[in-house]
N, C-alpha and C positions, 0 to 999 in steps of 0.2 A: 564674272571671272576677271580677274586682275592681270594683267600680265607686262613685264620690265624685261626689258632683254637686251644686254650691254649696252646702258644706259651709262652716257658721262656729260656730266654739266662742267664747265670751269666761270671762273670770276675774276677779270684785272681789279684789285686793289690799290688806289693810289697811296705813295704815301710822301712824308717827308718829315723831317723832322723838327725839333719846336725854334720855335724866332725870330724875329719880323724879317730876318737876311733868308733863312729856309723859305719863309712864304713866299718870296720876292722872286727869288730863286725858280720854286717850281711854279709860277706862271708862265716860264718860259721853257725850262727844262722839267717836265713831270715825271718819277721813277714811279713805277708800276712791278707789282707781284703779283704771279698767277698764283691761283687757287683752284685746287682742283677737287670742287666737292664732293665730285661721284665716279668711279671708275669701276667702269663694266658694273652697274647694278643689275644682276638679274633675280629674279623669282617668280612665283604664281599663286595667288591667292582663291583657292574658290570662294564659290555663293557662300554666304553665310559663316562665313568663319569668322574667329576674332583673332589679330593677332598682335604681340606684342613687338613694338618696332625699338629696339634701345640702342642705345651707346651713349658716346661722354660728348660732351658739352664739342660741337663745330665736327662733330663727326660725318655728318652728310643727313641727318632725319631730316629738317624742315627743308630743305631742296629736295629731297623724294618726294614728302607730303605736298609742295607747292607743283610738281612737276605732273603728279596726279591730279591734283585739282584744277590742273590746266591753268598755272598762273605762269608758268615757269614753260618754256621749252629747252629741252635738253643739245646738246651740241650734236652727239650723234646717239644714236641705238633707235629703240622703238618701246613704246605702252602702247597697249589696248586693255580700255576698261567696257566689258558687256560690247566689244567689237567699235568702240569710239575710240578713235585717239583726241584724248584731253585737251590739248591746245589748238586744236587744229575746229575743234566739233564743241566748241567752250557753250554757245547756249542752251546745247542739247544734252552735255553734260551736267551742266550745275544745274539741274534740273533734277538731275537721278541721285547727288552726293550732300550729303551733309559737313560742313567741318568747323569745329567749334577751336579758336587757338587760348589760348588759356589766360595769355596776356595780351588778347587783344579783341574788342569787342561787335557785337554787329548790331546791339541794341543805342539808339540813338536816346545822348546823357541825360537830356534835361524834359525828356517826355517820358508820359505812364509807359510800362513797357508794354501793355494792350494797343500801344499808338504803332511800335514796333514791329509788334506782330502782322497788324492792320496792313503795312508800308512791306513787309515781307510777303505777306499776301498778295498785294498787288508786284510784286516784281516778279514772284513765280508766278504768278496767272493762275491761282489754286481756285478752284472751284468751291462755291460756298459753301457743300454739305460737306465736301472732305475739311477744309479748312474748319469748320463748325468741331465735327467729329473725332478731330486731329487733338485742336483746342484742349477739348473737354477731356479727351483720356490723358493727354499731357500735364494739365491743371491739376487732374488727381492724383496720377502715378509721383511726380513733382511735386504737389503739395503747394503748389502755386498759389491760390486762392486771391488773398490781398496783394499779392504782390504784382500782381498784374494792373494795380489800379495804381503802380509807386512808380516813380521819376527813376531811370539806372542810377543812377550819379545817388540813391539816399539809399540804395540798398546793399547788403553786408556782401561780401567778396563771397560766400559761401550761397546766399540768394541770387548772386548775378550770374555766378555759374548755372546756377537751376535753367534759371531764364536763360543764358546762351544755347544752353544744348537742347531745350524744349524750340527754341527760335529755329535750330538746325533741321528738327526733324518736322516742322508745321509741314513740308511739302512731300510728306513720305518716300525719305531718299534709300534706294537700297542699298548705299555705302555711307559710312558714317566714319571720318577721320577726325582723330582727338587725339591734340596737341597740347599735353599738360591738363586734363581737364579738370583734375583736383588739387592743380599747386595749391598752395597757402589756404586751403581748407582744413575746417577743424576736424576732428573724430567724425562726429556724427555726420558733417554736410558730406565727407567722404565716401562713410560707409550708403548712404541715401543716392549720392550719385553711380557708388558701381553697383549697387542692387537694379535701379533705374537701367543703367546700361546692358545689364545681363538678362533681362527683363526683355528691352528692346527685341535683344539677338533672339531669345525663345519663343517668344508670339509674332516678330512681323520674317525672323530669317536675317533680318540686316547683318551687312557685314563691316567689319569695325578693324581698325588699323587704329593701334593706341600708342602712342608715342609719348614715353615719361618717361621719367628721372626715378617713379617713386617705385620700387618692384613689388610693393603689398600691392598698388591697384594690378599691377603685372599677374602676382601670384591669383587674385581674386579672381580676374577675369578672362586669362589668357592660358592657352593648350601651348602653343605654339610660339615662341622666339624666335623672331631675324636679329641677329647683332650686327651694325655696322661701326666701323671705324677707320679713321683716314679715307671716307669715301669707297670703302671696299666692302662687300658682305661677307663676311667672317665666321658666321657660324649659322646655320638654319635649322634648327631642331627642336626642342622641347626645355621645359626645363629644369626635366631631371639629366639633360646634356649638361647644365650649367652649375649644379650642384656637385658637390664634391666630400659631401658625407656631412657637414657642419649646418647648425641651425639658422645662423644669421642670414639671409638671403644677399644682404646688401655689401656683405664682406667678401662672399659669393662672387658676387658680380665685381668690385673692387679687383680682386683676385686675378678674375677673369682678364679684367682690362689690362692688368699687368702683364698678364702671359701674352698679352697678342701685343704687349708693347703700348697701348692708345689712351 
């Protein structure tokens, strides 16, 4: 069980403007803007759900996703995941969660990603028959095969996802957050990754918090919508809440964003 309960994070941002006199300037005088990327977040996710987490670009997703993952402590409110709070309980936690970012990697560039795995193995402490067991149904459901013997840095942006998100769940996490997990993938690595994810959810239960831009992986794999924007949650429902009689999903949503303004 997931749970957020008037959650708010803020961020001073320095700034100043372009010039060798500007730079000069704020080394002595620095102007700072608040940011306020989350106010009052609340919600509650049960076991095994999937849900789809959207808004538009600086809306508050990856500082909820980070605040969950225990990277991030929030300024005030309260999470409990499975009765841990996140940041406070961090190696007890990353233990139980998976989380793949889309543009950012956990496989090390210039070794076989079997080297990766090996070096995740030893940082969760997994045991060798689960790790063995893990492996092997990952390698088939993924389709991993050779790819396990390739250096990240020579394999195609559609193979290095595979490998991310099979690297996420070697330690059988019963949360799984996914941050973009099929940007810039083509057709088929897309359709390959949310059958893999749906998959996940039906045989082990996991629960999946999906965080994208793209609404087919939305519409594929998710019951349920949280819309956030300007830090606020704005809508929690389905997504026949978000529909509005037209076929395009994505004009849909578009739409959407206009009426709440974000």
């Amino acid at each position: 069980m997931i749970t957020m309960e008037n959650v708010c994070k803020s961020y001073r941002i320095a700034k100043r403007n372009a010039g060798f006199h500007e730079a000069v300037k704020a080394l002595f005088h620095r102007e700072y803007e608040e940011i306020h990327a989350l106010r009052d977040v609340s919600f509650t996710i049960p076991d095994g759900e999937m849900v789809g987490y959207i808004g538009p670009n600086g809306a508050g997703k990856s500082s909820t996703i980070k605040i969950l993952s225990g990277i991030l402590t929030p300024d005030s409110g309260s999470c409990l995941i499975d009765g841990r709070v996140p940041w406070k309980n961090r190696i007890e936690h990353v233990r139980r969660i998976g989380v793949v970012f889309g543009q950012r990697s956990q496989l090390w560039w210039d070794v076989p990603v079997i080297d990766s795995y090996e070096l995740l193995k030893d940082i969760y402490t997994i045991p060798d028959q689960i790790y063995r067991s893990n492996l092997d149904e990952l390698t088939e459901l993924l389709d991993l095969g050779e790819l396990l013997r390739t250096p990240a840095r020579q394999l195609s942006l559609g193979q290095r996802m595979r490998c991310e998100i099979a690297g996420s769940l070697l330690h059988s996490p019963k949360i799984l957050f996914l941050d973009e997990p099929t940007i810039g993938l083509d057709a088929v690595s897309k359709l390959a990754v949310r059958d893999f994810i749906k998959k996940q959810n039906e045989n082990h239960g996991t629960t999946v918090i999906l965080t994208t831009h793209d609404m087919q992986d939305i519409e594929a794999l998710t019951k349920r919508i949280i819309l956030i924007g300007k830090g606020q949650i704005l809508l929690d429902g389905t997504l026949e809440d978000i529909r509005r009689g037209g076929e395009n999903i994505d004009q849909e949503v578009a739409q959407l964003y206009r009426s709440y303004e974000i």
